[in-house]
KOLSE-976034 format. One line per 3 residues: number of its first residue (from 0); their letters; for each residue x, y, z of N, C-alpha, C. Coordinates in steps of 0.001 Angstrom, whole numbers. Layout:
BEGIN
NUM) a) X:Y:Z:X:Y:Z:X:Y:Z; ... $
//
This chain:
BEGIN
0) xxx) -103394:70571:-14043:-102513:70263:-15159:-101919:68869:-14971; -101864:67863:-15933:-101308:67300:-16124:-99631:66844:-16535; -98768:66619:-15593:-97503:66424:-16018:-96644:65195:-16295 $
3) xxx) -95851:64805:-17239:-95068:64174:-16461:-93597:64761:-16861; -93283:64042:-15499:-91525:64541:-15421:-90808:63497:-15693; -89584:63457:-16291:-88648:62382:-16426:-87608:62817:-15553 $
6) xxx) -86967:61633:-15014:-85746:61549:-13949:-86097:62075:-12785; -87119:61517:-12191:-87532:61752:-10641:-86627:60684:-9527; -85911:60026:-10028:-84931:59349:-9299:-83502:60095:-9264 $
9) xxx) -83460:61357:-9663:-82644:62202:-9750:-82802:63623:-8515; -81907:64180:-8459:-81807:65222:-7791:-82841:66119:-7819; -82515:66734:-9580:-83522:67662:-10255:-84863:67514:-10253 $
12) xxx) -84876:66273:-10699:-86035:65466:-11284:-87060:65626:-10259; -86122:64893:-8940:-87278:64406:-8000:-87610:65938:-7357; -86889:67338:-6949:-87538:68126:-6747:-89100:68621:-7647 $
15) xxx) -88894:69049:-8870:-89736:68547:-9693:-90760:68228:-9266; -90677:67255:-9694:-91995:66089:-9256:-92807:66715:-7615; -91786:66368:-6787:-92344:66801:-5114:-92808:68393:-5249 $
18) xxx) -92494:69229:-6156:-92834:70967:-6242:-94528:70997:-6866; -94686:70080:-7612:-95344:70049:-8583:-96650:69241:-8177; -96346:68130:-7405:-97715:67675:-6856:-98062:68304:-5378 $
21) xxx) -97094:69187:-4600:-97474:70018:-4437:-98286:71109:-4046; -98366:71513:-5355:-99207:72704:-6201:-99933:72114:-6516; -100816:70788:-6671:-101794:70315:-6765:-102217:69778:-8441 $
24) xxx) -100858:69796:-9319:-100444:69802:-10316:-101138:67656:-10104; -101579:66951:-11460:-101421:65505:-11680:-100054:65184:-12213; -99194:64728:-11439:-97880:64511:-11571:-97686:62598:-12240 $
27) xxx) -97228:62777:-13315:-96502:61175:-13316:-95017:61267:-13313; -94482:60169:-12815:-92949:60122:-12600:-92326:59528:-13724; -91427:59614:-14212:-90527:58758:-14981:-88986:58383:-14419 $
30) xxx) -88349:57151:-14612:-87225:57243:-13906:-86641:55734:-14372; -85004:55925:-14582:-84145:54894:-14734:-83810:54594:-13742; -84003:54638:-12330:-83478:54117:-10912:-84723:54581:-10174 $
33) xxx) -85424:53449:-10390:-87055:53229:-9814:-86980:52912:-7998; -85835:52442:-7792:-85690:51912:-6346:-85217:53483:-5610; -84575:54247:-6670:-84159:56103:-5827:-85590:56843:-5564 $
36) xxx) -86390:56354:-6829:-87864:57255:-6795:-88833:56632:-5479; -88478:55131:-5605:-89690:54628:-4150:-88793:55211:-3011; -87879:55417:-2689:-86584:56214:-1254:-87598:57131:-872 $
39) xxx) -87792:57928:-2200:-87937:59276:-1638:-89765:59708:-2062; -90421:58334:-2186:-92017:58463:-1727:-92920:59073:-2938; -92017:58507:-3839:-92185:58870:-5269:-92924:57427:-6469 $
42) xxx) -94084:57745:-7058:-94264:56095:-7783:-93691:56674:-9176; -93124:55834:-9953:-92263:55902:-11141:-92382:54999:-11742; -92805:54525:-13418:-92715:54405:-14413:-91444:54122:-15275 $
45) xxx) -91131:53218:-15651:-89639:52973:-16174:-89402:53901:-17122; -88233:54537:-17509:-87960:55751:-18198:-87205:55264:-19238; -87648:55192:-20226:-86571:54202:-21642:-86284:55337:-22307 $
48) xxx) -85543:56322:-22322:-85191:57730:-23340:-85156:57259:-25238; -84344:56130:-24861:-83576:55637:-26386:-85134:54847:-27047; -86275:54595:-26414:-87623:54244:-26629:-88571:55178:-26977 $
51) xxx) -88448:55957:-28393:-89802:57142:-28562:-91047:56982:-28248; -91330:55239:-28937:-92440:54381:-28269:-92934:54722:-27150; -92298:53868:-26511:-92583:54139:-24978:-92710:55520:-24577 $
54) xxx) -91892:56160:-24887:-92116:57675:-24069:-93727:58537:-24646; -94087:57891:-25622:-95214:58717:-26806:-96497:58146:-25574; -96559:56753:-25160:-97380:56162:-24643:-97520:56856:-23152 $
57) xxx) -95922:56842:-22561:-96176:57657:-21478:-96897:59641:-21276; -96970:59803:-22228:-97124:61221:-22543:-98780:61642:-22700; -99469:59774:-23380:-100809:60448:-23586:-101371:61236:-22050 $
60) xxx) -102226:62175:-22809:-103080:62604:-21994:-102663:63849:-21503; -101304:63901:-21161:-100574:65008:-20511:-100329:66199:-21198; -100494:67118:-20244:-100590:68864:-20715:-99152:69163:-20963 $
63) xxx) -98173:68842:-20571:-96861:69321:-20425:-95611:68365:-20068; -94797:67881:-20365:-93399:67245:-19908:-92329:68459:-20036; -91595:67873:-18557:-90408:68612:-17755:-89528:67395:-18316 $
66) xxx) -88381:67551:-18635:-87483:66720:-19254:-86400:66977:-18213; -86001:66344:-17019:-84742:66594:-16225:-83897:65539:-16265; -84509:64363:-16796:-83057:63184:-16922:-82147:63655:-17784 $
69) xxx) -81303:63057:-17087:-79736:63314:-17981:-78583:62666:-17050; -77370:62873:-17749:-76138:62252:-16826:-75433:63255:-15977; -75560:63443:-14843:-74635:64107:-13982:-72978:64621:-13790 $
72) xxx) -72749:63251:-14154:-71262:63467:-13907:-70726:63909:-15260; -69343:64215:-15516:-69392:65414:-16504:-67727:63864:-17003; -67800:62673:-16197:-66442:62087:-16479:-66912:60751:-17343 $
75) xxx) -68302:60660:-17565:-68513:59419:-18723:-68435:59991:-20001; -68385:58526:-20816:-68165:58878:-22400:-69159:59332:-22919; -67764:60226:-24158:-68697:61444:-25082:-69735:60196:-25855 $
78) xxx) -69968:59160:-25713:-71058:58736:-26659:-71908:58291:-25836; -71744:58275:-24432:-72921:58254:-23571:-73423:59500:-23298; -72959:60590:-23193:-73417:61827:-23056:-74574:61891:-24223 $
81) xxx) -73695:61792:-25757:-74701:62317:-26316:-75723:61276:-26965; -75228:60463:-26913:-76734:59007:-26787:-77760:59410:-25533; -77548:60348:-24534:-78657:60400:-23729:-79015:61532:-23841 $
84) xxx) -78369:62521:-23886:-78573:64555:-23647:-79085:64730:-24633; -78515:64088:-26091:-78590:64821:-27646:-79727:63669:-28433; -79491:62278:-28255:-80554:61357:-28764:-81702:61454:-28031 $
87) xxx) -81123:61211:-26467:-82569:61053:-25780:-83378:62203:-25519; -82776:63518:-25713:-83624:64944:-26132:-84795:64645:-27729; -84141:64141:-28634:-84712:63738:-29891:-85859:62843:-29587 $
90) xxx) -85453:61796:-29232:-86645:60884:-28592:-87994:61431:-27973; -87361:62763:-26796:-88552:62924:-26021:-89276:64139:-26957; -88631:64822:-27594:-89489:65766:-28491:-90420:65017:-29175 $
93) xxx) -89750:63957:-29822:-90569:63811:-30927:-91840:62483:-30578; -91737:62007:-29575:-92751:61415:-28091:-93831:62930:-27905; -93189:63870:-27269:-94124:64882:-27011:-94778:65494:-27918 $
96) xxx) -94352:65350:-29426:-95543:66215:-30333:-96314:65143:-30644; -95880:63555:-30616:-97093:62586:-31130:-98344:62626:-30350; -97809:62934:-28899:-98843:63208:-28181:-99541:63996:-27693 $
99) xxx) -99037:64929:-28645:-100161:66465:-28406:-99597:66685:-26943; -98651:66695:-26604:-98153:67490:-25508:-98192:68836:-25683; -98950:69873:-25083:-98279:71114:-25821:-97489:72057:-25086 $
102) xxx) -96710:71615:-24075:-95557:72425:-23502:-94365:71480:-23040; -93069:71376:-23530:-92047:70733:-23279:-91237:72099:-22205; -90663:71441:-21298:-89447:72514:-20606:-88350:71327:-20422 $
105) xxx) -87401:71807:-20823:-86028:71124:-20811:-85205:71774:-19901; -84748:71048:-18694:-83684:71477:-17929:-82552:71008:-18356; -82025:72282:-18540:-80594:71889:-19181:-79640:72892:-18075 $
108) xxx) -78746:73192:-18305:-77014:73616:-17436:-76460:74689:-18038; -76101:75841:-16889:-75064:76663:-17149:-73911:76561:-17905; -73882:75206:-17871:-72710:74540:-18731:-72550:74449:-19930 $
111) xxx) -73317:75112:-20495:-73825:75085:-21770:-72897:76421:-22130; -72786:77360:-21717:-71458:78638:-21754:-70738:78218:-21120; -70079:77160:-20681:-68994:77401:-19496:-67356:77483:-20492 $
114) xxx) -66731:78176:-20010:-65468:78245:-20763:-64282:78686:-19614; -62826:79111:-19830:-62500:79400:-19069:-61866:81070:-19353; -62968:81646:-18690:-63169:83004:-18443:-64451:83222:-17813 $
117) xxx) -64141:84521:-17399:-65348:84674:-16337:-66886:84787:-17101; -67804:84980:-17055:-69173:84993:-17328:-69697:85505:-16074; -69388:87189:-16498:-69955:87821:-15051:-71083:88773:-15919 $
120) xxx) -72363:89090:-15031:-73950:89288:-15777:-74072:88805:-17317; -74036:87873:-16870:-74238:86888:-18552:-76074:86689:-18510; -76363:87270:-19585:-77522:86772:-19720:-77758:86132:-21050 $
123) xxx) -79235:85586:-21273:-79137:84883:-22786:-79066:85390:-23985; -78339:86632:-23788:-78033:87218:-25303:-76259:87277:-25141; -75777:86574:-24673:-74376:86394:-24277:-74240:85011:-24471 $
126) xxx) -73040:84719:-25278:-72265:83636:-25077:-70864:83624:-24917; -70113:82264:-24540:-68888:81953:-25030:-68421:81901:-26359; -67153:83147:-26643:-66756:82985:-27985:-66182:81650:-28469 $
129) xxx) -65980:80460:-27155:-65363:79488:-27800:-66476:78160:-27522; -67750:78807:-27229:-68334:77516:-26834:-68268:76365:-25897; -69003:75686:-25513:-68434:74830:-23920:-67306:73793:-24320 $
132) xxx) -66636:74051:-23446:-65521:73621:-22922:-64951:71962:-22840; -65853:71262:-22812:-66487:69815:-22366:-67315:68853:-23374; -67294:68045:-23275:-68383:66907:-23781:-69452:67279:-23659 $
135) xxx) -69610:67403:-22149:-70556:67335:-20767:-71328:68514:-21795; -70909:69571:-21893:-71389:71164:-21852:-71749:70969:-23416; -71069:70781:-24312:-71442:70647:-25524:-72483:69713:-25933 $
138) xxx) -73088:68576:-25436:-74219:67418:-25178:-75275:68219:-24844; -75487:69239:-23421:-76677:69782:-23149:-76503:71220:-23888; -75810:71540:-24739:-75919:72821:-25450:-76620:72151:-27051 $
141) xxx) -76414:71240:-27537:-77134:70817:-28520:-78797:69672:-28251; -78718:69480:-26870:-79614:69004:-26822:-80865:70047:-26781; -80485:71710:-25943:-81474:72402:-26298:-81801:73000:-27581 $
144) xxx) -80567:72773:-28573:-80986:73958:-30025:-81832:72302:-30616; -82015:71452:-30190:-82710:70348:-31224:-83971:70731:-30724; -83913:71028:-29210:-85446:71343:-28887:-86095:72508:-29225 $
147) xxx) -85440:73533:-28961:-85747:74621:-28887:-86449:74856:-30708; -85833:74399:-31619:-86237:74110:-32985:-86939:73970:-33457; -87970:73100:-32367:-89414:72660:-32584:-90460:73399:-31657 $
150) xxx) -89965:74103:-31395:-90756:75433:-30434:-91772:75702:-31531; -93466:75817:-31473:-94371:75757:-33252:-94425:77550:-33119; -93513:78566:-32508:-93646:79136:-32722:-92187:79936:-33775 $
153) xxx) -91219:79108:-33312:-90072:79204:-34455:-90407:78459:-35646; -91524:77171:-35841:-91088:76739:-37314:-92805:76654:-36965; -93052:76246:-38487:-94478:76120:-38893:-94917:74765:-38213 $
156) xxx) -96421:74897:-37823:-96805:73756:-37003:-98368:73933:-36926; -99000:72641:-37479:-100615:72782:-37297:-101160:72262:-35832; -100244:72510:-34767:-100246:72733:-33465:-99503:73049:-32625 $
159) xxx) -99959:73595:-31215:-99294:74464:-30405:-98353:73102:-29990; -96673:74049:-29803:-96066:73194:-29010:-94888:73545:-28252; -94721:74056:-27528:-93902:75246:-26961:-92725:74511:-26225 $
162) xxx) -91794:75429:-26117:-91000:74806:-25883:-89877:75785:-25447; -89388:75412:-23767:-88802:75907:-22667:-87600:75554:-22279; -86306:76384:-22268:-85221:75419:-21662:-84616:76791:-20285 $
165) xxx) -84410:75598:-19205:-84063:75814:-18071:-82650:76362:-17941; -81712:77392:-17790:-80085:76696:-17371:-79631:77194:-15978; -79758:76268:-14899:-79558:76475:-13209:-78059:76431:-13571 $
168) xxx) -77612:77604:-12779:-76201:77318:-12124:-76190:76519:-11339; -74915:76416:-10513:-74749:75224:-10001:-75509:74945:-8796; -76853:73613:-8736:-77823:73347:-8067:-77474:72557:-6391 $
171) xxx) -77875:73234:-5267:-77315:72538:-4399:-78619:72643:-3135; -79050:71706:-2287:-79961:71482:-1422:-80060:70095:-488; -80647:70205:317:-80801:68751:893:-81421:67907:-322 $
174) xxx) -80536:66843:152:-80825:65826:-966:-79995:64907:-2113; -79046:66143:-2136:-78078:66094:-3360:-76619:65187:-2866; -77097:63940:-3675:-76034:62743:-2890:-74119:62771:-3664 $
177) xxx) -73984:63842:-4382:-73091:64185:-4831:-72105:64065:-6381; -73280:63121:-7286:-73059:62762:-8459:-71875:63784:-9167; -72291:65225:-8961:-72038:66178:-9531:-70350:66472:-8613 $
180) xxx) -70396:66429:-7788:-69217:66370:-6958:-68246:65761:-6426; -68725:64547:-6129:-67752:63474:-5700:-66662:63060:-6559; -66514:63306:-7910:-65276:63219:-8702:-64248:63909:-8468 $
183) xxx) -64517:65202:-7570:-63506:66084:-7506:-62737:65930:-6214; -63532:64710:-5449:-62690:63907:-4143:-62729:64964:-3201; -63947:65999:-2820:-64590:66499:-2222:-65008:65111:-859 $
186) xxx) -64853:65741:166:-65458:64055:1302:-65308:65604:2834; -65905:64461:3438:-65855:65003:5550:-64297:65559:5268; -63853:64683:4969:-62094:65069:6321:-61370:65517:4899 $
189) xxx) -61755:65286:3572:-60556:65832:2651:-61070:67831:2410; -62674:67673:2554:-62473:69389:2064:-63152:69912:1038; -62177:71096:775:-62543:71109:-696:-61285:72509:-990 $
192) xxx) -60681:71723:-2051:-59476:72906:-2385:-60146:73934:-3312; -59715:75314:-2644:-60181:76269:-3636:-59553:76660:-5015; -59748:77652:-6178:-58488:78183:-6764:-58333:79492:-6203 $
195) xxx) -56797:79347:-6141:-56383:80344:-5276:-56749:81028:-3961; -57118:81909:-3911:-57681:82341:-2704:-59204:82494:-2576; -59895:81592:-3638:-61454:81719:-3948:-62391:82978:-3939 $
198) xxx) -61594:83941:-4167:-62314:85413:-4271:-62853:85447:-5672; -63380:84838:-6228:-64655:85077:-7576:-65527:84668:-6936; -66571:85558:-7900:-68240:85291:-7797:-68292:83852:-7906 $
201) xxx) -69439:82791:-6867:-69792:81579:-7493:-71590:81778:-7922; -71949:81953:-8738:-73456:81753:-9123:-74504:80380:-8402; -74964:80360:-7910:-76047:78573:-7687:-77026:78995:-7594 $
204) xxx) -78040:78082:-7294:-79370:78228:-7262:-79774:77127:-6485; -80877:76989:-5558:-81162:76036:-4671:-82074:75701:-5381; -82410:73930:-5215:-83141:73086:-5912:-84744:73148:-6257 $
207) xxx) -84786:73960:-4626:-86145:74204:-4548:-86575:75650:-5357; -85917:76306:-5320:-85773:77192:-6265:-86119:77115:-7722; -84990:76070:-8344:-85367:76137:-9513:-86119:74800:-9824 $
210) xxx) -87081:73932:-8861:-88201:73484:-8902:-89816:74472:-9172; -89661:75942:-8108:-90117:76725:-8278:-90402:77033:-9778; -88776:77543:-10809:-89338:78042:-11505:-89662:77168:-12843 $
213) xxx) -89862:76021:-12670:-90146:74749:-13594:-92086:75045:-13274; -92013:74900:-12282:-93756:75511:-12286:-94221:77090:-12458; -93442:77770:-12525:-93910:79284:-12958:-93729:79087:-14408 $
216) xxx) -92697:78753:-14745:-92737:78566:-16989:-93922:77569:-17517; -94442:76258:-16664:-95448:75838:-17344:-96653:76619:-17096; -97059:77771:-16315:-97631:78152:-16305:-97831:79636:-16955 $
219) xxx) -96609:79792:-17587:-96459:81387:-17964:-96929:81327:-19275; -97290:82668:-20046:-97819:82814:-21498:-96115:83205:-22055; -96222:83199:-23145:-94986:83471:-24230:-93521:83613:-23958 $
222) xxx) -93546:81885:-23203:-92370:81445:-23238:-91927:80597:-23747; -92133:80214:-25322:-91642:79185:-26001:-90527:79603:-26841; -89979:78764:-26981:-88618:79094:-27880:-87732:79830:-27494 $
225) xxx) -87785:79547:-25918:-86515:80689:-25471:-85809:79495:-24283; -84653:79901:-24116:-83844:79759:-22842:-83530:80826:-21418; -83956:80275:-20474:-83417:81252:-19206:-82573:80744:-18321 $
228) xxx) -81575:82071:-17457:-81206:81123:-17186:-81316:81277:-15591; -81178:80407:-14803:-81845:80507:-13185:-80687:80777:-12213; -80661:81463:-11147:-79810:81736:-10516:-80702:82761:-9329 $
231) xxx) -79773:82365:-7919:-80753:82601:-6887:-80316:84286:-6772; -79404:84719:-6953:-78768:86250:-7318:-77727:86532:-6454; -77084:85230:-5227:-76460:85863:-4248:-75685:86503:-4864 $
234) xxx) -74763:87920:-4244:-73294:87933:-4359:-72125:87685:-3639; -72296:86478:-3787:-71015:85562:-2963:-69737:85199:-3727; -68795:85312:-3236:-67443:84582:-3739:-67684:83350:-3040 $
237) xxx) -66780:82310:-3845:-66296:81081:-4336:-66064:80566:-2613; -65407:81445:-1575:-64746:80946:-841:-66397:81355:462; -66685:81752:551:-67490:82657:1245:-68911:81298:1045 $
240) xxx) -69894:81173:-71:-70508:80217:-196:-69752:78325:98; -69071:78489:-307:-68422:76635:-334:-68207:76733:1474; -67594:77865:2074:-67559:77977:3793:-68858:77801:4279 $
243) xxx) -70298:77775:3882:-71322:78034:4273:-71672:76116:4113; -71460:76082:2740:-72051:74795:2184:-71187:73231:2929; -69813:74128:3122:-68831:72782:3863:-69564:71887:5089 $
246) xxx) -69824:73514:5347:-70616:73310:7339:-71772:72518:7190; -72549:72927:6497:-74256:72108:6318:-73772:70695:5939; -72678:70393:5274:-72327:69273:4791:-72047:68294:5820 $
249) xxx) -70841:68975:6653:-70010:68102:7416:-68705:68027:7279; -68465:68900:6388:-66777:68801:5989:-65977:69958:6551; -64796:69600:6235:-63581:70455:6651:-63785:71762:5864 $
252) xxx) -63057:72922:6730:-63568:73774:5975:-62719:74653:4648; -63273:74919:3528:-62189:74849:2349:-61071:75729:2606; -59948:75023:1750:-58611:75328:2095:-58248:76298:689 $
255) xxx) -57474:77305:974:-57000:77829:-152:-56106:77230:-1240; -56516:77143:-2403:-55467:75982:-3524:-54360:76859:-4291; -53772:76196:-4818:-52629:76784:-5980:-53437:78100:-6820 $
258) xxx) -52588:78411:-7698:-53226:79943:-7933:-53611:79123:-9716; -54585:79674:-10193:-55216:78848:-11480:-54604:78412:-12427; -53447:79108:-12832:-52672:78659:-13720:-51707:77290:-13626 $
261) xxx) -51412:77228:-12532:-50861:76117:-11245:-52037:75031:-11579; -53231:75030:-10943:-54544:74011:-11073:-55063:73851:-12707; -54678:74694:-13328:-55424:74569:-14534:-53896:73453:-15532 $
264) xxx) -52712:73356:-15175:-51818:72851:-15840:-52109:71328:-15019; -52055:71426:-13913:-52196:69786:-13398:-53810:69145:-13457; -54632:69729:-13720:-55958:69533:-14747:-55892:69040:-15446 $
267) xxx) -54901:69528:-16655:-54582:69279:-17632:-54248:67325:-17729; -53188:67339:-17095:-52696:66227:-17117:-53643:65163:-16483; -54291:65970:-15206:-54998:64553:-14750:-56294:64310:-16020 $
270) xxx) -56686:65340:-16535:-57132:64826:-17776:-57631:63259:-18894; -56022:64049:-19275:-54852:63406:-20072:-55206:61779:-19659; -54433:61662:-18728:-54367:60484:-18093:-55916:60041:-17402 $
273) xxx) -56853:60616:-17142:-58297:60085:-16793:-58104:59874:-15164; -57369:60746:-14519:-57232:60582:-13302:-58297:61061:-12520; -58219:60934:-11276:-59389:61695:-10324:-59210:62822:-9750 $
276) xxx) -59714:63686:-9382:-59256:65030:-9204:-59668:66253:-10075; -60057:67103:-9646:-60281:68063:-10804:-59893:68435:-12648; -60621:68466:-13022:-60203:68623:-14418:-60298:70492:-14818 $
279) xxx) -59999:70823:-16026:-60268:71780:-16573:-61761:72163:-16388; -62823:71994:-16578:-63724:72024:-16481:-63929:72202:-14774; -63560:71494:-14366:-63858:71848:-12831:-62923:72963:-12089 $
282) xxx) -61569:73551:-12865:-61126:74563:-12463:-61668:75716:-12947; -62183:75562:-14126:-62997:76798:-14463:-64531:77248:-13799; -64681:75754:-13499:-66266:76399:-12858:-66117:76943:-11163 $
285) xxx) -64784:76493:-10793:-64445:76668:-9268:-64463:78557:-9217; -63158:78415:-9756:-62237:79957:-10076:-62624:80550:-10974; -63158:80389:-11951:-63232:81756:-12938:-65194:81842:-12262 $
288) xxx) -65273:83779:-12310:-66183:84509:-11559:-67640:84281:-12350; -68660:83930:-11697:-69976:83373:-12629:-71428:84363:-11884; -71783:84715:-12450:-72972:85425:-12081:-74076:85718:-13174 $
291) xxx) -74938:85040:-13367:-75728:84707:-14374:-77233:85815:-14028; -77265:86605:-14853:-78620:87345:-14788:-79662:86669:-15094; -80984:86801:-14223:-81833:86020:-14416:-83140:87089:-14784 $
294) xxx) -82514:88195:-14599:-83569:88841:-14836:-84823:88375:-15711; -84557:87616:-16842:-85792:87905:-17936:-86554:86601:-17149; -86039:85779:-16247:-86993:84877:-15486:-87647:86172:-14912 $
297) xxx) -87531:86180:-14293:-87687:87425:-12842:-88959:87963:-13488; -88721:89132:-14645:-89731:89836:-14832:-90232:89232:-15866; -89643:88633:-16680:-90777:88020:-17474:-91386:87025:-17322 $
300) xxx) -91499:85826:-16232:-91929:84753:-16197:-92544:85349:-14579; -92321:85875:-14013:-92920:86387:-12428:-91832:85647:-11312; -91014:85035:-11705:-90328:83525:-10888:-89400:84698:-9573 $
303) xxx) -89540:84465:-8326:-89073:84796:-7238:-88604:84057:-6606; -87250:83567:-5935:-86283:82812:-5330:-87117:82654:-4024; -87948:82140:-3219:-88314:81431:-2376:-87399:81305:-818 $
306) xxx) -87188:80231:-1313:-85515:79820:-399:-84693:80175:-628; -84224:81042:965:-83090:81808:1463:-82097:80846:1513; -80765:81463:1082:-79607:81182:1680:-79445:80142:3134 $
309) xxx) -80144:80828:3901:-79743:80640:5281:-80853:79502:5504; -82040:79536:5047:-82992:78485:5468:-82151:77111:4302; -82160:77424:3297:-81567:76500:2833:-80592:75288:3265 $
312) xxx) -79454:76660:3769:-78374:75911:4515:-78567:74808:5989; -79668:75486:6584:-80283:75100:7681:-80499:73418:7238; -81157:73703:6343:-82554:72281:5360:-81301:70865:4778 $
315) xxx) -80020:71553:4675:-78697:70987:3879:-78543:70179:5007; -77943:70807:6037:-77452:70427:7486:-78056:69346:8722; -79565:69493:8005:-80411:68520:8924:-80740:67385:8362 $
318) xxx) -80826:67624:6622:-80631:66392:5917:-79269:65551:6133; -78373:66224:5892:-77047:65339:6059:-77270:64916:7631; -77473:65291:8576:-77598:64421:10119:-78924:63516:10255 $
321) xxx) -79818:63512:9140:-80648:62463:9549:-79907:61640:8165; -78927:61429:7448:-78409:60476:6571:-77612:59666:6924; -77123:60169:8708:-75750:58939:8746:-76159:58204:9782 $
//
């Protein structure tokens, strides 16, 4: 099979890509930080999203595009979010049907429900009654209904063109240089404050994992026009996983924080003011309890979690000591 992936200079991306050639898959790279993709032994192709052109050209030939670029951090502007999540989703669809692509998979985010309440066995016939919470969450929640739209098995189409969206809880493995984290002033010697006494479920999924199941959906029959969502199944609390993940890291080990209502009011403000430090969004994804059923991956796509917990953590721990 022929692929290409966009944002292999990324976290996601570049698992991806490395899962995929692999499996013996013809992999091309795409990427806006071409100097991250040569790091990590990767050749890459300049990635112009806001360019349909370009992306239509990059596409001939290819059986399938994995769409994993996007913006990480959840603290740039709402018109960069959706100039890249919501335009540059538009762009690559409409790149992938010029070119007879006939399978798109879009990795998109848990974040797409995130609200503040729990989302405990949430699966994709569940949502938030108030919708995401965020810029961030609202950008990759419309970037999949634009895709998902053109799935040729939801609308009429004189060709196949299917169409897959990913949503990993929160993704963590060797590798991951902290885009997603470092706003919350997470470091070695500061920590990581919990809410409250961190007794909720935290949901994640390891990278390699849901690299895994990016190659079980291009390969599965009658999965177009749907969303799943990925999750490795631990049942861990908040305080119990981040104690596991501190250690592989290098950091102090997490401290118990104010009780949510406490963190969710000074959120508020650092907000407000654009300060650093946790926001709303990051107190809800800390403290409120997340456990995402993955079942309809599971049995309907065949997708099996791979990497353990513990090998994982192992793989975290040896990366961070060959980084410093």
């Amino acid at each position: 099979m022929r692929v290409v992936v966009l944002g292999v200079g990324g976290f996601v991306g570049g698992a991806v890509f490395r899962k995929l050639r692999e499996a013996g898959d013809t992999v091309v790279g795409l990427a806006r930080r071409l100097d991250a993709a040569a790091a990590a032994d990767m050749e890459a192709e300049p990635l112009k999203l806001a360019d349909p052109g370009s992306l239509a050209l990059a596409f001939r030939n290819a059986d399938a595009v994995v769409h994993a670029a996007g913006v990480a951090s959840p603290r740039v502007a709402r018109a960069t979010l959706r100039e890249t999540h919501i335009a540059g989703t538009e762009h690559v669809v409409a790149a992938a049907k010029h070119a007879g692509v006939r399978h798109l998979v879009l990795v998109s985010c848990a974040d797409v429900t995130l609200c503040d309440r729990d989302r405990l066995h949430f699966n994709e016939k569940r949502d938030s009654e108030a919708g995401p919470m965020d810029a961030h969450g609202e950008s990759k929640r419309l970037a999949e209904e634009i895709a998902l739209t053109h799935d040729s098995g939801t609308v009429a189409s004189r060709s196949e063109f299917r169409v897959t969206a990913l949503r990993p809880s929160w993704v963590w493995g060797a590798g991951d240089r902290g885009a997603a984290w470092r706003h919350l002033g997470w470091g070695p010697q500061q920590g990581i404050s919990l809410v409250g006494a961190g007794v909720n479920l935290l949901c994640t999924v390891h990278v390699d994992n849901l690299a895994d199941a990016v190659g079980q959906v291009l390969r599965a029959k009658d999965v177009g026009g749907r969303a799943y969502y990925v999750a490795d199944g631990h049942f861990l609390e908040a305080r119990e996983f981040l104690r596991e993940w501190s250690t592989a890291m290098g950091f102090s080990p997490p401290k118990r924080g104010a009780p949510m209502a406490w963190m969710r009011a000074q959120a508020s403000w650092r907000e407000r003011l654009g300060k650093s430090g946790p926001w709303r969004r990051d107190v809800a994804k800390l403290g409120r309890g997340t456990f995402f059923d993955a079942s309809q991956l599971r049995h309907g796509v065949g997708w099996n979690p791979q990497m353990s917990l513990e090998k994982g953590m192992r793989e975290l721990q040896e990366w961070v000591k060959s980084t410093r």
